[in-house]
MARLUMNU-291062 format. One line per field, with one value per residue (C-alpha): residue number from 1; residue in one letter; chain; x, y, z. Coordinates in nm, 2 decimals. Each point is the difference from the previous one (the first is absolute). Example, Ala and Ser with C-alpha at 12.3 -4.5 7.8 and 13.67 -1.06 7.14 Angstrom:
<sites>
n <- 1,2
res <- a,s
chain <- A,A
c1 <- 1.23,0.14
c2 <- -0.45,0.34
c3 <- 0.78,-0.07
</sites>
This chain:
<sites>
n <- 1,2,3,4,5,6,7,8,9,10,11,12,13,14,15,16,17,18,19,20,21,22,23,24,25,26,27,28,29,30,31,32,33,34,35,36,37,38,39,40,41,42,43,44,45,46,47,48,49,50,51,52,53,54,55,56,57,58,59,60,61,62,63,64,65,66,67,68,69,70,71,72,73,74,75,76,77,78,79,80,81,82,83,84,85,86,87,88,89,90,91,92,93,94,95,96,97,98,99,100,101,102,103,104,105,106,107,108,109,110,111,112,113,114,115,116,117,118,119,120,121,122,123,124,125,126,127,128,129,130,131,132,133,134,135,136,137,138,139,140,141,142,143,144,145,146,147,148,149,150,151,152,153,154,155,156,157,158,159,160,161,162,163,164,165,166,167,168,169,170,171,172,173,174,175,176,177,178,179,180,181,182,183,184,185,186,187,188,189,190,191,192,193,194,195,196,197,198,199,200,201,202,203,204,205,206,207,208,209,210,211,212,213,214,215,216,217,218,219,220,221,222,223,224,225,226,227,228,229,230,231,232,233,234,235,236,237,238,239,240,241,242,243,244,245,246,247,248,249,250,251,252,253,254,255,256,257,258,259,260,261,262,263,264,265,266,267,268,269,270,271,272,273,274,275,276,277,278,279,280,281,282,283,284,285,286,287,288,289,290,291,292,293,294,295,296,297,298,299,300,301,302,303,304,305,306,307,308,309,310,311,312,313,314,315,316,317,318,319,320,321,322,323,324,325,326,327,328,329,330,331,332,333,334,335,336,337,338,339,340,341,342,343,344,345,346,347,348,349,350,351,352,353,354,355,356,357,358,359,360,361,362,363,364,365,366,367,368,369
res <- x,x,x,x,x,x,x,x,x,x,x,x,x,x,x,x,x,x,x,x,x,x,x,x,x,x,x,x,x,x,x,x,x,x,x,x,x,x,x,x,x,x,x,x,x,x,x,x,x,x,x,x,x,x,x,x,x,x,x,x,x,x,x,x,x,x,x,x,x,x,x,x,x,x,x,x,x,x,x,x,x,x,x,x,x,x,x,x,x,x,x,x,x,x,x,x,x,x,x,x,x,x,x,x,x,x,x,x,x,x,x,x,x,x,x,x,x,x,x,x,x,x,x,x,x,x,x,x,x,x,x,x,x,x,x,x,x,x,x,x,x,x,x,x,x,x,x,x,x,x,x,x,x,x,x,x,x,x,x,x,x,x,x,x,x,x,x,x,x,x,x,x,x,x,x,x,x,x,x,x,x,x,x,x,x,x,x,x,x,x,x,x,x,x,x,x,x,x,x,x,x,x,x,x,x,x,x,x,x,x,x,x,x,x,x,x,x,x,x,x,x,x,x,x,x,x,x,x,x,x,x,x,x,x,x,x,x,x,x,x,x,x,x,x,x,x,x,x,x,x,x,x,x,x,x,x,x,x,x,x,x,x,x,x,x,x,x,x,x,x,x,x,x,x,x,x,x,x,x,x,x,x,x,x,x,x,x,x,x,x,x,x,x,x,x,x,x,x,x,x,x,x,x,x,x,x,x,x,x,x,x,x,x,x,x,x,x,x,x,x,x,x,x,x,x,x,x,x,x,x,x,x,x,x,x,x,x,x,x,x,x,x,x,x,x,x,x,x,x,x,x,x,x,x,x,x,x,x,x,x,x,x,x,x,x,x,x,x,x
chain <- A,A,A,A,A,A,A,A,A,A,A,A,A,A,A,A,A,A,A,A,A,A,A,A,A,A,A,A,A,A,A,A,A,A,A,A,A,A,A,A,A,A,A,A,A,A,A,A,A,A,A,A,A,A,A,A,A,A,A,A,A,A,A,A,A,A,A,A,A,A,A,A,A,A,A,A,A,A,A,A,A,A,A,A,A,A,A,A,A,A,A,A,A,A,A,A,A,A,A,A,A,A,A,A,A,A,A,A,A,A,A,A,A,A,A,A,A,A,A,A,A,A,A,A,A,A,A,A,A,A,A,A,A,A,A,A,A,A,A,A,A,A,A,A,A,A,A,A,A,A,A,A,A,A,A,A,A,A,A,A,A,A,A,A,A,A,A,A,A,A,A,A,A,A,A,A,A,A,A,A,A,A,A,A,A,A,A,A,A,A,A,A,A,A,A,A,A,A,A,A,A,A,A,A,A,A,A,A,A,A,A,A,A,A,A,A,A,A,A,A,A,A,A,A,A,A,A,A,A,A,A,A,A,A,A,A,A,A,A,A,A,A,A,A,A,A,A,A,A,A,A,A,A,A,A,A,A,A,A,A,A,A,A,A,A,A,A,A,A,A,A,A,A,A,A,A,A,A,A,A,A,A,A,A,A,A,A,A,A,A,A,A,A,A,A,A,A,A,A,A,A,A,A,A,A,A,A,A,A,A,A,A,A,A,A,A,A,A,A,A,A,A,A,A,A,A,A,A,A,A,A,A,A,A,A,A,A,A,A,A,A,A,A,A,A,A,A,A,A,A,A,A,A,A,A,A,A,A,A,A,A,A,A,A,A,A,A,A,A
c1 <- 0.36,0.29,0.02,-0.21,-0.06,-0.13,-0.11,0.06,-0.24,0.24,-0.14,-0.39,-0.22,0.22,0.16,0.17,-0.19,-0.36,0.00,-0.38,0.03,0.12,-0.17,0.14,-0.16,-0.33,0.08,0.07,-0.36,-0.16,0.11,-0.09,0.37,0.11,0.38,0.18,0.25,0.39,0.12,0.18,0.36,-0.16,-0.26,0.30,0.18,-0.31,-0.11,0.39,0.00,-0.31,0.15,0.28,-0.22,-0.19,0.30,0.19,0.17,-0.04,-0.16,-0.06,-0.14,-0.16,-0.05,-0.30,-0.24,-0.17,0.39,0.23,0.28,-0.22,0.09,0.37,0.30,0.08,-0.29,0.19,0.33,-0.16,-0.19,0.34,0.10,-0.29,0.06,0.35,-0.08,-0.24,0.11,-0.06,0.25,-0.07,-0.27,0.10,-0.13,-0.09,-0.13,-0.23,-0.18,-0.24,0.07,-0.13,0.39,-0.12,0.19,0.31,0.36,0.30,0.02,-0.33,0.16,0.32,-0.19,-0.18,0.29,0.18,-0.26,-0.09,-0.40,-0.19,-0.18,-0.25,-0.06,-0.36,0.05,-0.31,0.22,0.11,-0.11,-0.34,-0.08,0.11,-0.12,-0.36,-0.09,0.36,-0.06,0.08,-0.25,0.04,-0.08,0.34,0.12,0.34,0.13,0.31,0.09,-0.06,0.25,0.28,-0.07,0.06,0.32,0.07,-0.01,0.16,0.32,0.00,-0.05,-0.30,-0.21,-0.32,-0.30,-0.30,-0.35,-0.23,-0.40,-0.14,-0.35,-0.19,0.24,0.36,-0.18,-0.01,0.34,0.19,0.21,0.14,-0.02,0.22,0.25,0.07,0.06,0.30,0.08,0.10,0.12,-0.32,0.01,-0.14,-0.35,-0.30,-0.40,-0.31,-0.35,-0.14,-0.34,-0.31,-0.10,-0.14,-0.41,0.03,-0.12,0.36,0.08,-0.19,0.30,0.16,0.31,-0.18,0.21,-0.25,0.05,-0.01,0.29,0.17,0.03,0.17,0.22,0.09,0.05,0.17,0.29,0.07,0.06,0.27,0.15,-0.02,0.19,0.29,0.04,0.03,0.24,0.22,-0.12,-0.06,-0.31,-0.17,-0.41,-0.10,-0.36,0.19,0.29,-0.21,-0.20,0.29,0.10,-0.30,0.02,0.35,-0.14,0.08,-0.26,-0.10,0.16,-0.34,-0.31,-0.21,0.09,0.00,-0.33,-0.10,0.03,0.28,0.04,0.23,-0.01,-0.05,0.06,-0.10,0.14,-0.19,0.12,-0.36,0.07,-0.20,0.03,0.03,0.10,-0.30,-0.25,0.14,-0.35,-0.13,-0.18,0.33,0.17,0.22,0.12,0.28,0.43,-0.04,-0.23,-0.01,0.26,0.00,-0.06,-0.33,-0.12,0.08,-0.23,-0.31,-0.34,0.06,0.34,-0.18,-0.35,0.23,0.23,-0.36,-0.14,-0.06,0.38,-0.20,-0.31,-0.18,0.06,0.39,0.00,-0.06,0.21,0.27,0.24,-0.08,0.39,0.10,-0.23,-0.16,-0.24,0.20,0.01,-0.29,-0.08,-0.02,-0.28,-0.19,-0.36,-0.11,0.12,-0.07,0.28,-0.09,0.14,0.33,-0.09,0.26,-0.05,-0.11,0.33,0.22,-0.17,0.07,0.37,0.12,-0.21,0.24,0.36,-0.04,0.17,0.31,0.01,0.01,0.28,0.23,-0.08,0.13,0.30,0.06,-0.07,0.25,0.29
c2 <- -1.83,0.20,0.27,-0.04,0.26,-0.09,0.26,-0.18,0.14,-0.13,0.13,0.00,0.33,0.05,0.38,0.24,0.29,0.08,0.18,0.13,-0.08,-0.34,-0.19,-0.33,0.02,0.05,-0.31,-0.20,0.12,-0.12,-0.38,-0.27,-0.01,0.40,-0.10,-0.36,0.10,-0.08,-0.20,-0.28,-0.15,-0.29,0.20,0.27,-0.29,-0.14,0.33,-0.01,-0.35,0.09,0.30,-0.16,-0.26,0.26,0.20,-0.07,0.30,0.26,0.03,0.32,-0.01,0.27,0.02,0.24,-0.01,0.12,0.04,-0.22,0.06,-0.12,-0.36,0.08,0.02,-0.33,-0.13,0.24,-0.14,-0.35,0.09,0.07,-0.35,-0.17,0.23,-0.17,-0.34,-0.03,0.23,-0.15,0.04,0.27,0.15,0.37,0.12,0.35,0.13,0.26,0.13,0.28,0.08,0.29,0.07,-0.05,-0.28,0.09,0.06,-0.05,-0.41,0.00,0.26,-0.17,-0.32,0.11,0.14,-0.25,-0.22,0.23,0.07,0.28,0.20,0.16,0.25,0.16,0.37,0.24,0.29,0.31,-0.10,0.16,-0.14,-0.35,-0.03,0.13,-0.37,-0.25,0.01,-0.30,-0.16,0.26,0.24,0.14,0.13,-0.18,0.22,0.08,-0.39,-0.06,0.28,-0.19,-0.29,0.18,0.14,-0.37,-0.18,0.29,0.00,-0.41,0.06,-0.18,0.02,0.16,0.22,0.22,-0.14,0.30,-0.06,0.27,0.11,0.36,0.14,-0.10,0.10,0.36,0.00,-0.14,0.28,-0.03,-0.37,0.04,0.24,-0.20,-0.31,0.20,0.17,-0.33,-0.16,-0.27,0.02,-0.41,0.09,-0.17,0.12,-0.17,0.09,-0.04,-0.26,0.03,-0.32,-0.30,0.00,0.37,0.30,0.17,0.36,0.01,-0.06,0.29,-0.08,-0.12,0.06,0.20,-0.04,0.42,-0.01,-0.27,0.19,0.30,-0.20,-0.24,0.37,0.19,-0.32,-0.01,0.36,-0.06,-0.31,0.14,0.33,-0.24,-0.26,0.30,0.16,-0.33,-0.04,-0.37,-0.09,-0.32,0.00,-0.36,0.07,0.24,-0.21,-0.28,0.25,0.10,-0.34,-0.11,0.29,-0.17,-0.31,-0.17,-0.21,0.17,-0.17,0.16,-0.22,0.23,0.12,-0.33,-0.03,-0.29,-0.22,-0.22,-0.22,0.11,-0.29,0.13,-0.18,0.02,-0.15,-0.33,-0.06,0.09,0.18,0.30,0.16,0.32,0.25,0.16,-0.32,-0.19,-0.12,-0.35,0.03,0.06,-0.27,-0.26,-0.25,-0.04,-0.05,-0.30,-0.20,0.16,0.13,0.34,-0.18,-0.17,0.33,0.18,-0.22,-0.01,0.11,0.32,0.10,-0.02,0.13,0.31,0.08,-0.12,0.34,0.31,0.11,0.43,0.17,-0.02,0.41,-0.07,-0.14,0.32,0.20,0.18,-0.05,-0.36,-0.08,0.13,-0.03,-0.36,0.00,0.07,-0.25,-0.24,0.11,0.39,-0.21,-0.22,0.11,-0.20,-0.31,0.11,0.14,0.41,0.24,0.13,0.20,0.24,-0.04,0.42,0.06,-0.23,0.17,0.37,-0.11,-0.19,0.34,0.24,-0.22,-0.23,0.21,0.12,-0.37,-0.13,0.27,-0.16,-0.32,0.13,0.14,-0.37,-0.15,0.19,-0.11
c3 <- -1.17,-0.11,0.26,0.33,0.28,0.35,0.21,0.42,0.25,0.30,0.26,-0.15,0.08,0.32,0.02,0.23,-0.12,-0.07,-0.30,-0.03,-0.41,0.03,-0.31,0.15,0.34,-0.10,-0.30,0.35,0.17,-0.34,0.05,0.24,0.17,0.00,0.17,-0.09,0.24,-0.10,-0.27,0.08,-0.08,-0.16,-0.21,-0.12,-0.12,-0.17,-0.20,-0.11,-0.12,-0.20,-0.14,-0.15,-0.16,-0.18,-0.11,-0.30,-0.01,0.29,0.33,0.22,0.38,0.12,0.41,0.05,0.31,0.23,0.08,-0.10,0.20,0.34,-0.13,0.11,-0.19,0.06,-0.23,-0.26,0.07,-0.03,-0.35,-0.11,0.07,-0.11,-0.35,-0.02,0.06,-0.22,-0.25,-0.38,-0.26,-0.26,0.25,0.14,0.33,0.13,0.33,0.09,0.30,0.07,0.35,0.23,0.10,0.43,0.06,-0.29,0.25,-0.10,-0.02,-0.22,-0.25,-0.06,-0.05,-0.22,-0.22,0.01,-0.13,-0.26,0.15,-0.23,0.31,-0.01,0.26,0.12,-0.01,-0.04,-0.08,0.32,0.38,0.03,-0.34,0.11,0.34,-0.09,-0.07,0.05,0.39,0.24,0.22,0.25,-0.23,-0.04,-0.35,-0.14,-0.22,0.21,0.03,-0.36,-0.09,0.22,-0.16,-0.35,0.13,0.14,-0.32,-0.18,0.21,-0.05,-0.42,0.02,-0.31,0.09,-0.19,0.19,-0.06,0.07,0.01,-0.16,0.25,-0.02,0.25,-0.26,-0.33,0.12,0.12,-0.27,-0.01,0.36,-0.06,-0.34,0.18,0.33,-0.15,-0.24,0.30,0.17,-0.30,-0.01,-0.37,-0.08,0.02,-0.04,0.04,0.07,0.04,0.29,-0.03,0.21,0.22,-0.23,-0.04,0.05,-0.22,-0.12,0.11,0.36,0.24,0.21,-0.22,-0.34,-0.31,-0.26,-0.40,0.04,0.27,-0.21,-0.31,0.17,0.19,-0.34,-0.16,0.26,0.05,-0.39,-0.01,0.31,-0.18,-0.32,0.08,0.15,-0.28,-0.21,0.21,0.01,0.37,0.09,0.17,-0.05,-0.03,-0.05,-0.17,-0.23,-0.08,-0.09,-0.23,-0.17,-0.05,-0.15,-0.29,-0.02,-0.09,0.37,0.16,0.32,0.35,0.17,-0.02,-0.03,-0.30,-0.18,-0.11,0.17,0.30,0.09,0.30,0.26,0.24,0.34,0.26,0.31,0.32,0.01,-0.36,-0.15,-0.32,-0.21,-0.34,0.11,0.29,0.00,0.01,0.26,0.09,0.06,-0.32,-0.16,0.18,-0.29,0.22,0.21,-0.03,0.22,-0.20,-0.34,-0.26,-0.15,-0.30,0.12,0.15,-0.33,-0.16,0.29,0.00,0.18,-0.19,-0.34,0.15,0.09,-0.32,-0.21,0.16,-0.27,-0.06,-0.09,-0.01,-0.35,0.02,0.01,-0.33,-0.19,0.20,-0.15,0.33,0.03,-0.13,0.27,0.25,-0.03,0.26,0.29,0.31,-0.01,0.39,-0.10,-0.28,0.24,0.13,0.20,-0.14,-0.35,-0.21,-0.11,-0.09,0.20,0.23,-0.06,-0.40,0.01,0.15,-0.24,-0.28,0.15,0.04,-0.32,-0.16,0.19,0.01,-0.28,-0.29,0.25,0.13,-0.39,-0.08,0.27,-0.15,-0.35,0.16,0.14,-0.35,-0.13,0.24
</sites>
C-alpha cells in the first residue's frame, strides 16, 4: 500500500459533550459493545507497527472520538514515540485529530504544534447557533470554551481548521455563519451535513438536514466564497476547493467525492478495525491490529463485501453532473442497507446548476497560471 490512513478512536464512543447530532453515538448503540473504553499503550503501539507494515510510502493518523483528548496527552506524547521508533525509511508520517477544543490549554496546543497535528476543531458557527445542539451532559452549551480553545491554539501557531455540521438551524444562517468565522479570522473551513440516526427515515429529526435547506445553504456559501476569491480575499471551503481541483484535473482529497469506496481503517480502542467511519458496526467489523494485518483485513470477507457494494444509482449514470458529483458519500446513498439514491442528489443537482459555470471560470483562471 503506497499511502495508508488510520483513523484511531482512542478513547472509543466516550465524550465530554452530548451533541444531540452525534452520528457516532448512535453507530455505538447499534453494536453489541457501544464503549471499548481506553486504548491501551500496548494496542497504540500495535496499530503503529501495523501501519508501517502496510505503508510503502506515507502514513497519516487521525485521532477522532467520542473525544480523543480524554485518553490524555500523554498517550499523544507516547504515539509520538512509538511513530519514531518504528518509523520505516522512505515512509512519511502526518497527524491529525478532530477534537471538540474542551480539554485544548496551553500544554495541549503547543504539543500539538510542535508535532505538526492537523486539528480539527468542532465549531457550529456564533454561540446560540452552536450551543442549540453541542451541549455537555449537564446540558450546558460550549461555545464559549470552544472559542478559548481556538484563541489557545492560535496564540501557540498551531495548525487548526473549523469542521461545521451543517443541521436545519446552520443552513438558514449561513450568512451569519460565513461572516463570524471572517470576523474571527476562522478562514480553514470545512462543512458537513448533518445524517439522521441509522435504520431511520431521513429528514424527521428536530435538527434533520433537508435536500431543500441544503441547496440554499450549498448556494448561499458559494456566493460568500465566491465574492472573496474574486476579491483576492483568502478563505478556504474544503468541498469547493476540492471542486475546483477536480475541474483542474486533481483527484479529490474528500472521499466522498471519489466515486467509490475506499477503506479507511478505523480503529477502535480494542484494536477491532472497520472500513469506514460511518459503519463502525459489528457487521462491518474486519478484524483486529492485534491479530491481523491491514493487509489481511484489506483482503477479508467484510472489506470486499463493503467496497463490492453499488459505487451510484443507475440514474447517476446519465446525469450530466455526474463528473462532478459521483454519487456523493456512500452513507448520504444507503437505505436501509441498500445503496439509493443520495439523499441529497435534488440538492447537488440544484447546486452544480446554479455555481458550476462561475466554479469552472475560476478553474480556467487557474489553468492559465
Amino acid at each position: 500500500m503506497p499511502d495508508i490512513n488510520v483513523l484511531i478512536k482512542p478513547a472509543s464512543g466516550a465524550c465530554n459533550l452530548r451533541c444531540k447530532y452525534c452520528f457516532y453515538a448512535d453507530e455505538a448503540m447499534n453494536r453489541s459493545v457501544a464503549n471499548y473504553g481506553l486504548m491501551s499503550a500496548e494496542t497504540l503501539e500495535q496499530v503503529i507497527i501495523r501501519a508501517f507494515e502496510a505503508a510503502d510510502r506515507s502514513v497519516t493518523f487521525g485521532f477522532q472520538g467520542g473525544e480523543p483528548t480524554l485518553c490524555g496527552l500523554d498517550f499523544f506524547r507516547n504515539a509520538v514515540a512509538l511513530q519514531k521508533k518504528h518509523a520505516k525509511k522512505g515512509v512519511t508520517v502526518n497527524n491529525a485529530i478532530q477534537t471538540n477544543g474542551l480539554l485544548i490549554d496551553d500544554e495541549w496546543a503547543a504539543f500539538l504544534a510542535e508535532n505538526k497535528f492537523l486539528t480539527g476543531l468542532s465549531v457550529d458557527g456564533f454561540a446560540d447557533l452552536h450551543d442549540l445542539h453541542r451541549v455537555d451532559a449537564q446540558g450546558k452549551g460550549s461555545f464559549a470554551r470552544v472559542m478559548k480553545a481556538a484563541q489557545t491554539l492560535e496564540k501557540h501557531k498551531a495548525e487548526f481548521n473549523v469542521l461545521t455540521v451543517v443541521t436545519a438551524a446552520a443552513a438558514k444562517r449561513v450568512q451569519k455563519i460565513y461572516a463570524f468565522y471572517r470576523k474571527n479570522n476562522l478562514l480553514w473551513q470545512q462543512y458537513i451535513p448533518c445524517l439522521d440516526p441509522l435504520g431511520e427515515e431521513r429528514g424527521h429529526t428536530p435538527y434533520a438536514l433537508t435536500p431543500g435547506l441544503y441547496a440554499s445553504f450549498l448556494k448561499n456559501l458559494f456566493d460568500l466564497w465566491y465574492e472573496d476569491v474574486c476579491a483576492g480575499r483568502f478563505v478556504y471551503i474544503r468541498y469547493f476547493e476540492n471542486l475546483l481541483g477536480m475541474l483542474v484535473g486533481r483527484p479529490p482529497e474528500s472521499c466522498g467525492l471519489s466515486g467509490q469506496c475506499a477503506l479507511q481503517f478505523v480503529v477502535e480502542a480494542d484494536g477491532s478495525v472497520y472500513p469506514c467511519d460511518f459503519y463502525v458496526l459489528d457487521q462491518h467489523r474486519m478484524g483486529n491490529v492485534r491479530d491481523h494485518s491491514f493487509r489481511e483485513m484489506a483482503e477479508s470477507r467484510q472489506a470486499q463485501e463493503f467496497l463490492a457494494a453499488p459505487a451510484v444509482h443507475e440514474q447517476c449514470a446519465g446525469c450530466r453532473f455526474f463528473g462532478i458529483c459521483r454519487g456523493g458519500c456512500r452513507r448520504d446513498r444507503d437505505q436501509g442497507g441498500k445503496i439509493d439514491l443520495n439523499f441529497f442528489c435534488p440538492a447537488y443537482r440544484e447546486f452544480f446548476e446554479y455555481a458550476l459555470p462561475r466554479m469552472m471560470h475560476l478553474a480556467r483562471q487557474i489553468g492559465g497560471r
